[in-house]
N, CA, C and O atoms as a DFTB+ gen file, in Angstrom:
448 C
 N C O
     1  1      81.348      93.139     104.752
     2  2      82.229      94.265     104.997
     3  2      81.825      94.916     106.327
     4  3      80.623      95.098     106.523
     5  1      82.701      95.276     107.242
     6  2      82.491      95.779     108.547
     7  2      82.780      97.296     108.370
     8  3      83.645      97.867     107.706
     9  1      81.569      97.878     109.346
    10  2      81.271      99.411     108.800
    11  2      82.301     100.301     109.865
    12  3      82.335     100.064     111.073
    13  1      82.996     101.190     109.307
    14  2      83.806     101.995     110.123
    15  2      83.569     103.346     110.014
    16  3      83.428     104.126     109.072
    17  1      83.560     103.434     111.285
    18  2      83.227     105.077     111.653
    19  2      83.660     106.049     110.141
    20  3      84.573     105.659     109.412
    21  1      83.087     106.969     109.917
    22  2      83.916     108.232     108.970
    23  2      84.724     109.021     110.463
    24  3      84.239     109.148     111.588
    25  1      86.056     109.445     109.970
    26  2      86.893     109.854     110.701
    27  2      88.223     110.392     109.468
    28  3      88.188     110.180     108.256
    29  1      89.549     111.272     110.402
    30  2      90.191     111.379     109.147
    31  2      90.911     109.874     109.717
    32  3      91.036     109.254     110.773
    33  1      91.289     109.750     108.234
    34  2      92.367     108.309     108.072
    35  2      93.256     108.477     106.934
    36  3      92.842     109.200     106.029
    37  1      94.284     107.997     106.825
    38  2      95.671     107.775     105.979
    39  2      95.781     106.218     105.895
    40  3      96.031     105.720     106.992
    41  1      95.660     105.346     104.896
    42  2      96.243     104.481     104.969
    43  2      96.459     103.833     103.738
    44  3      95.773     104.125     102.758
    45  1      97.523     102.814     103.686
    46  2      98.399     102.810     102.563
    47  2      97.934     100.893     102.294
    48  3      97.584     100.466     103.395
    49  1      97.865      99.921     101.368
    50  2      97.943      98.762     100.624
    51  2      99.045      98.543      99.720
    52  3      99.130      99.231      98.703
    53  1     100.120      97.425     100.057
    54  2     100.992      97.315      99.368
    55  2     100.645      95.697      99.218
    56  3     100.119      94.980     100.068
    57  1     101.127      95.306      97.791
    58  2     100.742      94.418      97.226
    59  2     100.952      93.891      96.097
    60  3     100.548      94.632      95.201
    61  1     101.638      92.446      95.533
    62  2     102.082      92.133      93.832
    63  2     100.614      91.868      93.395
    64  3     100.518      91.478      92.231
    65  1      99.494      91.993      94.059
    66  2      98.148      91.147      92.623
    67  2      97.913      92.530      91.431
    68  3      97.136      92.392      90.486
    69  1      98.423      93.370      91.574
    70  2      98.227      94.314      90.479
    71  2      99.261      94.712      89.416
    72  3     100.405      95.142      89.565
    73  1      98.679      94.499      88.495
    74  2     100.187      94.533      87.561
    75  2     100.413      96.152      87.106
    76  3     100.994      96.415      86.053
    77  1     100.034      96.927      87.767
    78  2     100.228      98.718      87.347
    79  2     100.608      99.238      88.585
    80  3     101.673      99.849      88.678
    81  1      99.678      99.032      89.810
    82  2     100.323      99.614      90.662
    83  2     101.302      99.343      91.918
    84  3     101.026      98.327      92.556
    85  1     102.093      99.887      92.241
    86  2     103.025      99.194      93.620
    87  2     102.140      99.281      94.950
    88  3     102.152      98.362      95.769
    89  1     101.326     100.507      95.129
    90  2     100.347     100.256      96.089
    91  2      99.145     101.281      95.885
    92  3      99.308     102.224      95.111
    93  1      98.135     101.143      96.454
    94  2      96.692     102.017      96.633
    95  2      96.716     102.218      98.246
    96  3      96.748     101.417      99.180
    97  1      96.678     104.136      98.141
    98  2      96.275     104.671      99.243
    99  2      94.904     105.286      99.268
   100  3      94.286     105.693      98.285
   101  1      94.349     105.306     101.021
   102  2      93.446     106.027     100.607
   103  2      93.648     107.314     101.969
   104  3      94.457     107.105     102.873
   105  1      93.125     108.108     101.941
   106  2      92.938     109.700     101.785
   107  2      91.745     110.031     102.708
   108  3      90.783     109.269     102.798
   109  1      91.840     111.231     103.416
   110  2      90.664     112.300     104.098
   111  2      91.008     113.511     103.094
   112  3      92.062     114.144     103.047
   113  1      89.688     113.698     102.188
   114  2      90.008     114.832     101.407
   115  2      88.352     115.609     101.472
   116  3      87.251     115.236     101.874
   117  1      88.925     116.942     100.804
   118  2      87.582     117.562     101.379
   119  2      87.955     118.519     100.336
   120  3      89.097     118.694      99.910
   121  1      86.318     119.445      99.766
   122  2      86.910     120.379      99.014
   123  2      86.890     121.648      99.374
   124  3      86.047     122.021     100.191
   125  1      88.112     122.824      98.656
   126  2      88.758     123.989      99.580
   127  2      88.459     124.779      98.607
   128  3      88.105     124.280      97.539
   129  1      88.543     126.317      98.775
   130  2      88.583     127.352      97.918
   131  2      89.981     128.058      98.042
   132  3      90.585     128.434      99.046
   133  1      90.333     128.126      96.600
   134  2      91.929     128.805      97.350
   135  2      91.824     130.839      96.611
   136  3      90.907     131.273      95.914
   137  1      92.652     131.371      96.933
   138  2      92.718     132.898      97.200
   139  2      92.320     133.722      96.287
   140  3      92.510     134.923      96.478
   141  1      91.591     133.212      94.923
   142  2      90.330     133.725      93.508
   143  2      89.478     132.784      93.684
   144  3      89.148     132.227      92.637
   145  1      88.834     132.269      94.949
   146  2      87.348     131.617      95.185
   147  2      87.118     130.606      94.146
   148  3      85.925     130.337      94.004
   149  1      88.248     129.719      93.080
   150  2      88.187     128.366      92.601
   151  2      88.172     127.455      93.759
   152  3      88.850     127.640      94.770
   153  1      87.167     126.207      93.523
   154  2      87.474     125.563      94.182
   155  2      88.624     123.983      93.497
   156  3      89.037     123.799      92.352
   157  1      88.788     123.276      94.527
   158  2      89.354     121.887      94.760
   159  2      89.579     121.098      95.480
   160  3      88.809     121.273      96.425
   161  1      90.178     120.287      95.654
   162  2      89.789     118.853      95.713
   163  2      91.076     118.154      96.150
   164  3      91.681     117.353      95.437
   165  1      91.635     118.713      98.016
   166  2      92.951     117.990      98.631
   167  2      92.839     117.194      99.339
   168  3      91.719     116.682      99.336
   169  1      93.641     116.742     100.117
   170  2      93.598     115.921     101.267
   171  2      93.974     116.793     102.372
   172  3      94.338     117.911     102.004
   173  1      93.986     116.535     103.914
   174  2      93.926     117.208     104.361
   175  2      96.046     116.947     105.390
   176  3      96.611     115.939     105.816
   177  1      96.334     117.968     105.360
   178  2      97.377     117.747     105.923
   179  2      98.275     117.426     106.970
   180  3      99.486     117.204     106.956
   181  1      96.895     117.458     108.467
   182  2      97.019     116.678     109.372
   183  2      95.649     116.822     110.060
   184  3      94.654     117.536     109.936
   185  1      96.184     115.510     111.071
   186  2      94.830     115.769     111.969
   187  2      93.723     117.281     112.215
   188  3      92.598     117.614     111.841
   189  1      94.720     117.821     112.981
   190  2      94.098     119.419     113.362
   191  2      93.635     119.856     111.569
   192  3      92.463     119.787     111.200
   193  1      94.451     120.167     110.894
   194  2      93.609     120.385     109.848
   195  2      92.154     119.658     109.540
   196  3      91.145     120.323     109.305
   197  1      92.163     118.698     109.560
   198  2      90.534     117.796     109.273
   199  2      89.772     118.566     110.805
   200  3      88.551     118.701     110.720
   201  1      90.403     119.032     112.089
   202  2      89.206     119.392     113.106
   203  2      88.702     120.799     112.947
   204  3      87.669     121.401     113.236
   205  1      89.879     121.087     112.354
   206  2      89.513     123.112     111.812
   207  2      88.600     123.211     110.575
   208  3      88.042     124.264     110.266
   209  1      88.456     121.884     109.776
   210  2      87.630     122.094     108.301
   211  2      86.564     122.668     108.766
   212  3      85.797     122.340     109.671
   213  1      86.590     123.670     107.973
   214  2      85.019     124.547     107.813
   215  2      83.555     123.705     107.033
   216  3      83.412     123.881     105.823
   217  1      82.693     122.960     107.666
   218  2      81.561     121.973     107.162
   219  2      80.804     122.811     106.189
   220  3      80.173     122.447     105.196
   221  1      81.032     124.247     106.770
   222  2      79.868     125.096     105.398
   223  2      80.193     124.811     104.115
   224  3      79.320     124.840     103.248
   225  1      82.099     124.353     103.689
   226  2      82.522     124.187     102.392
   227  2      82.304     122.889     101.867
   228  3      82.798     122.626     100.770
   229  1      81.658     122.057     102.461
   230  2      81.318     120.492     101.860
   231  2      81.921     119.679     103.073
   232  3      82.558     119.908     104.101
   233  1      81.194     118.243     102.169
   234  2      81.858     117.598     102.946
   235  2      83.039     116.728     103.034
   236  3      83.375     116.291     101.933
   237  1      83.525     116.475     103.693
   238  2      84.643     115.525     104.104
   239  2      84.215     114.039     103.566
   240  3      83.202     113.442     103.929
   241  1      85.315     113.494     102.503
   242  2      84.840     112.270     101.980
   243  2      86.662     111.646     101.794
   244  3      87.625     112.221     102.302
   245  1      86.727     110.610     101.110
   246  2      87.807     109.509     101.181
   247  2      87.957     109.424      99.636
   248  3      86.991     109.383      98.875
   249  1      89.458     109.396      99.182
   250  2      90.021     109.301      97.755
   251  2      91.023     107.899      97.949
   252  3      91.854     107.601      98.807
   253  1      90.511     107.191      96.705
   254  2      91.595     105.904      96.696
   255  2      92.085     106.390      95.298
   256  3      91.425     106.895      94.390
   257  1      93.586     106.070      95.373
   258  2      94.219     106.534      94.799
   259  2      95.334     105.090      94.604
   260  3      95.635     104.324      95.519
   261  1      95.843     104.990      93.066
   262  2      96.988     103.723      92.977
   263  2      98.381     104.920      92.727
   264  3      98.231     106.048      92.257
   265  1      99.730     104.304      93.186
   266  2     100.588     104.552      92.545
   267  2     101.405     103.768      91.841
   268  3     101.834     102.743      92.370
   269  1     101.781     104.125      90.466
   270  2     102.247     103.442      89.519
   271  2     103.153     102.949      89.589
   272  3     103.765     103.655      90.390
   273  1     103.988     101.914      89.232
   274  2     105.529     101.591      88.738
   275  2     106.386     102.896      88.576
   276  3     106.093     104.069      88.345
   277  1     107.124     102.473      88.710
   278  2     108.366     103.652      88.129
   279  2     108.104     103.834      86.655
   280  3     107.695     104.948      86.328
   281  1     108.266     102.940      85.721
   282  2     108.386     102.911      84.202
   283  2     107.339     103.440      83.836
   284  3     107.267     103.516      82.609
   285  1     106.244     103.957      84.530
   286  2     104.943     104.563      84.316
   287  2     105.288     106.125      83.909
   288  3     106.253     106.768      84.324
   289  1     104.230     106.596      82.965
   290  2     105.147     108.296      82.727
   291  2     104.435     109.128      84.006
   292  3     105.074     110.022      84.561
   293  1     102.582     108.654      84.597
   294  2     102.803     109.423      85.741
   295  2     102.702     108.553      86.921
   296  3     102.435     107.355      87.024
   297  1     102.958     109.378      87.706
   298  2     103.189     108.265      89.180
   299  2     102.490     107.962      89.820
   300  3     102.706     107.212      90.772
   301  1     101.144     108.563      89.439
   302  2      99.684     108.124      90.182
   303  2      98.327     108.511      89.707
   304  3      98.454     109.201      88.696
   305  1      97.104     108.345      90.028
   306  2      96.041     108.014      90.168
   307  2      94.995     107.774      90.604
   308  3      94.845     106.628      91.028
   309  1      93.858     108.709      90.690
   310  2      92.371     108.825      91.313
   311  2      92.244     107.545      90.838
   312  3      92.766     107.184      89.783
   313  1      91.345     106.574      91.806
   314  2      90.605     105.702      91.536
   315  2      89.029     106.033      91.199
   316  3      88.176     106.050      90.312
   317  1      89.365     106.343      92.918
   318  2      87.577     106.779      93.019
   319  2      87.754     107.526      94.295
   320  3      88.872     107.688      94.783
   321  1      86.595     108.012      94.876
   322  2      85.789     108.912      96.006
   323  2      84.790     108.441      96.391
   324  3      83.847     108.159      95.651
   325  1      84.819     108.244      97.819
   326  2      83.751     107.740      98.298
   327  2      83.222     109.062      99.471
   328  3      83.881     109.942     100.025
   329  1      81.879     108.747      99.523
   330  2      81.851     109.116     101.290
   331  2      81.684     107.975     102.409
   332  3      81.337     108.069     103.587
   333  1      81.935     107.214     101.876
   334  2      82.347     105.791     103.127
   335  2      83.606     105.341     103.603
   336  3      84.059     104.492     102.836
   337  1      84.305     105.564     104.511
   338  2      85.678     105.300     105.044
   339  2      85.970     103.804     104.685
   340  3      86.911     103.466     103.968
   341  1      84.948     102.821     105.333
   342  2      84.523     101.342     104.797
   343  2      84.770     101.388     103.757
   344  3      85.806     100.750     103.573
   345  1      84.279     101.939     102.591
   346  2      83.985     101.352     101.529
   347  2      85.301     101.806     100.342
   348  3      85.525     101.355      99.219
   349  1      86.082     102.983     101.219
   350  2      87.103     103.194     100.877
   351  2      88.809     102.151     100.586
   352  3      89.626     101.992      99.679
   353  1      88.562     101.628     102.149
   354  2      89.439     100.529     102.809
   355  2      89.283      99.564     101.925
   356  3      90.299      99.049     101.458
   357  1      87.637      98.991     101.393
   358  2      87.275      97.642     100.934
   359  2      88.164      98.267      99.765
   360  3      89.354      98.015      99.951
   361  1      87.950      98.912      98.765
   362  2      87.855      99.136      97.229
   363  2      89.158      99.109      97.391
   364  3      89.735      98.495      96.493
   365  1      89.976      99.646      98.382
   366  2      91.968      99.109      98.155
   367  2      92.335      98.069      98.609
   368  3      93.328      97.590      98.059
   369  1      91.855      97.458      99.517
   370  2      92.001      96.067     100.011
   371  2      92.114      95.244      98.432
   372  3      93.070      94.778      97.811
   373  1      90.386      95.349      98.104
   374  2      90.283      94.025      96.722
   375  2      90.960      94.628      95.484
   376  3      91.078      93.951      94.463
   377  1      91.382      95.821      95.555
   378  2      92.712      96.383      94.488
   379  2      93.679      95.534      94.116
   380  3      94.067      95.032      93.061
   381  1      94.200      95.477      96.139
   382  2      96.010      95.073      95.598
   383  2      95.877      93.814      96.584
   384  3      96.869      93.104      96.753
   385  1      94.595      93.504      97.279
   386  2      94.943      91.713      97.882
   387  2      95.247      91.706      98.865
   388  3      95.554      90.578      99.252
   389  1      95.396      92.931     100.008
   390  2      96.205      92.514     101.160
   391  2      95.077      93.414     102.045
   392  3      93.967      93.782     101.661
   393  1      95.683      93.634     103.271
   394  2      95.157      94.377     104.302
   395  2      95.642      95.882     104.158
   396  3      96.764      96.204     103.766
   397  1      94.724      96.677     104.500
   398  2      95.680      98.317     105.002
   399  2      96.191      98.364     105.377
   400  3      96.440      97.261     105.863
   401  1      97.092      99.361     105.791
   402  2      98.285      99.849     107.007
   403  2      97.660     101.102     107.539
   404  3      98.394     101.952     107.036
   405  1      96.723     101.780     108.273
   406  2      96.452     102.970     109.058
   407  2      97.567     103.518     108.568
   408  3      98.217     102.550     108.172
   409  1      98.396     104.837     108.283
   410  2      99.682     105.552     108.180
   411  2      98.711     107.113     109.012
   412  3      99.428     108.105     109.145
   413  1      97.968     107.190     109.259
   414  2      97.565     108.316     110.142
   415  2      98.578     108.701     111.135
   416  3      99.550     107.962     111.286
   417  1      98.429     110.048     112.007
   418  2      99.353     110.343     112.455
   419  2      98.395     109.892     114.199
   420  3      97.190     110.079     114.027
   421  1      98.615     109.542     115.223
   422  2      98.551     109.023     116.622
   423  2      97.071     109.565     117.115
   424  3      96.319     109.034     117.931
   425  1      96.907     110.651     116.449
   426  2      96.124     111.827     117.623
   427  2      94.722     111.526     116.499
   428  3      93.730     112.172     116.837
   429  1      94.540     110.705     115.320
   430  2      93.591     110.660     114.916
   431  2      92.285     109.580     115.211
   432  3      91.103     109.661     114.879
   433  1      92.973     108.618     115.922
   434  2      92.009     107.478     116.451
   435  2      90.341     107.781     117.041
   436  3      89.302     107.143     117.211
   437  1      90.730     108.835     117.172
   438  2      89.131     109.451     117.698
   439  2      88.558     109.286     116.481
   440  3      89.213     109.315     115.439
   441  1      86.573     108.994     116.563
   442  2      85.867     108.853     115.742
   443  2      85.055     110.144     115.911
   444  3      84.524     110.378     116.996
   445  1      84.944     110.964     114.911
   446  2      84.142     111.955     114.805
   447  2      82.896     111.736     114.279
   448  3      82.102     112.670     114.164
């Protein structure tokens, strides 16, 4: 497995070797406190959002996630969490059998 920078990333695996899901994405998610100091557990909504994250609140890690069939009652699914971008990519790659698709938005190619 070839090691890739941590950075934010979006990217999507579409693929028939899985018989539940139509594809596995994976995610830049990080956890937030929202306006009664609970915390959780989003993704981030664009680039500039992942450069404004505040590091004092944790850290920045990667969610693979499947989405289901239609005939499914919900439409998706935590796999897992990593803090490896790599190891993120691998675990949806050998999911659904194919390669990623980057779906990031242009301005994220920088490695932080």
């Amino acid at each position: 497995m070839v090691s890739i920078p941590n950075r934010f990333y979006r990217g999507i695996v579409h693929g028939k070797s899985h018989p539940k899901f139509r594809f596995v994405s994976v995610d830049t998610v990080a956890d937030f406190k929202d306006n009664e100091g609970n915390w959780y557990t989003d993704s981030f909504e664009s680039y500039a959002d992942y450069l404004l994250y505040d590091r004092n609140n944790g850290d920045i890690f990667y969610g693979v996630y499947g989405s289901y069939f239609i005939d499914n009652p919900r439409s998706s699914c935590k796999i897992t969490e990593t803090n490896s971008l790599s190891e993120a990519i691998h675990i949806a790659q050998e999911i659904m059998g194919n390669s990623i698709i980057e779906t990031s938005d242009s301005c994220s190619t920088q490695t932080t």
